[in-house]
C-alpha positions as CSV (number, residue, x, y, z in Angstrom):
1,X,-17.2,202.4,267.8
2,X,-14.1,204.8,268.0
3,X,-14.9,208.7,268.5
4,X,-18.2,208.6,267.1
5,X,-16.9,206.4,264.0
6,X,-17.9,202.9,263.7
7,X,-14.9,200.3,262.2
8,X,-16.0,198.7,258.9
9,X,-12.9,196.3,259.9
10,X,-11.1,196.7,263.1
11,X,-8.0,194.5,262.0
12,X,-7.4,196.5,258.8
13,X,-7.6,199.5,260.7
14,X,-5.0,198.8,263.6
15,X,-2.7,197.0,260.5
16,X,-3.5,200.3,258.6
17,X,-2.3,201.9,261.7
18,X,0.8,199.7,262.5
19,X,2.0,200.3,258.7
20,X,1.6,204.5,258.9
21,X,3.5,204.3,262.4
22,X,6.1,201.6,260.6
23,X,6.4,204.6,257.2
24,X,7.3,207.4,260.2
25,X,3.9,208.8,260.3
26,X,2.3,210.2,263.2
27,X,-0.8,209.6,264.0
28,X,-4.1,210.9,266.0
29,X,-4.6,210.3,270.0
30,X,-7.7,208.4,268.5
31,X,-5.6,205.8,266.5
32,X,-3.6,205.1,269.6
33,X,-6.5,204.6,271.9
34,X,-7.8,201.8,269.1
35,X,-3.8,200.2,269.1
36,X,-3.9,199.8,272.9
37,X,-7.4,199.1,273.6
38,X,-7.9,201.4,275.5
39,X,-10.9,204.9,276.0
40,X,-9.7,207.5,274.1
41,X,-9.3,209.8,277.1
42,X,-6.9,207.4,278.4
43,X,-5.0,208.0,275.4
44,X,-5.3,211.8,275.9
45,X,-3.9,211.2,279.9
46,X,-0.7,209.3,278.2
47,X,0.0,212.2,275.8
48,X,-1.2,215.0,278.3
49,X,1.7,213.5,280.5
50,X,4.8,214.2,277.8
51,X,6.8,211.3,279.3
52,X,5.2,208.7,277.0
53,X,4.4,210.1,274.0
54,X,5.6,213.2,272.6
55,X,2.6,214.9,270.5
56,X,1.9,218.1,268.3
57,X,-1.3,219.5,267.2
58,X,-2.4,218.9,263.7
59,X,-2.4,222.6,262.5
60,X,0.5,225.1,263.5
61,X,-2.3,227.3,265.5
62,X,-2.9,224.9,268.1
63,X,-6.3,225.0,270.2
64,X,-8.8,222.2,269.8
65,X,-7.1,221.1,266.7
66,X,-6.6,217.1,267.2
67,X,-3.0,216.5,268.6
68,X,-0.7,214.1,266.5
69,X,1.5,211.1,268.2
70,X,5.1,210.6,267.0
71,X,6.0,207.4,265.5
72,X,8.9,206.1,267.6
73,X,7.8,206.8,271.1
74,X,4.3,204.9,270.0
75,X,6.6,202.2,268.6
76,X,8.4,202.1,271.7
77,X,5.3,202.0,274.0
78,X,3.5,199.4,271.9
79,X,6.4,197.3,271.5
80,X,6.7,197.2,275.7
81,X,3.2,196.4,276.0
82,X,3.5,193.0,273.7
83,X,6.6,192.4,276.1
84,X,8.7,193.1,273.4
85,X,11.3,194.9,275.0
């Protein structure tokens, strides 16, 4: 369980995941918690610190709003942490 939501299929999921990042999409700091295994807040630290991951929020007004992860810096981290690099 993710953020309250329980995975009908985790490997769908992160492959439904891996495809949107792959098509340019950003995603949610919950969707790159589940591709690195790691606690969601950990996630939020890696965004929080702007040298990873740049990030927007979801809706132009900011706030709480859920913050959005872009595409190639997520590529770029993932693709380090499978020693890809």
């Amino acid at each position: 369980m993710v953020d309250g939501q329980a995975d009908a299929d985790p490997a769908r999921d992160l492959a439904e995941i891996e495809r949107r990042l792959e098509a340019g999409e950003w995603i949610l700091v919950s969707e790159l918690a589940r591709l690195f295994g790691v606690h969601h807040t950990t996630a939020h630290r890696w965004v929080a610190k702007k040298k990873l991951i740049r990030s927007r929020p979801t809706s132009p007004a900011g706030g709480t709003t859920p913050l959005l992860c872009h595409p190639d810096d997520v590529k770029a981290l993932l693709k380090k942490h499978r020693g890809e690099d």
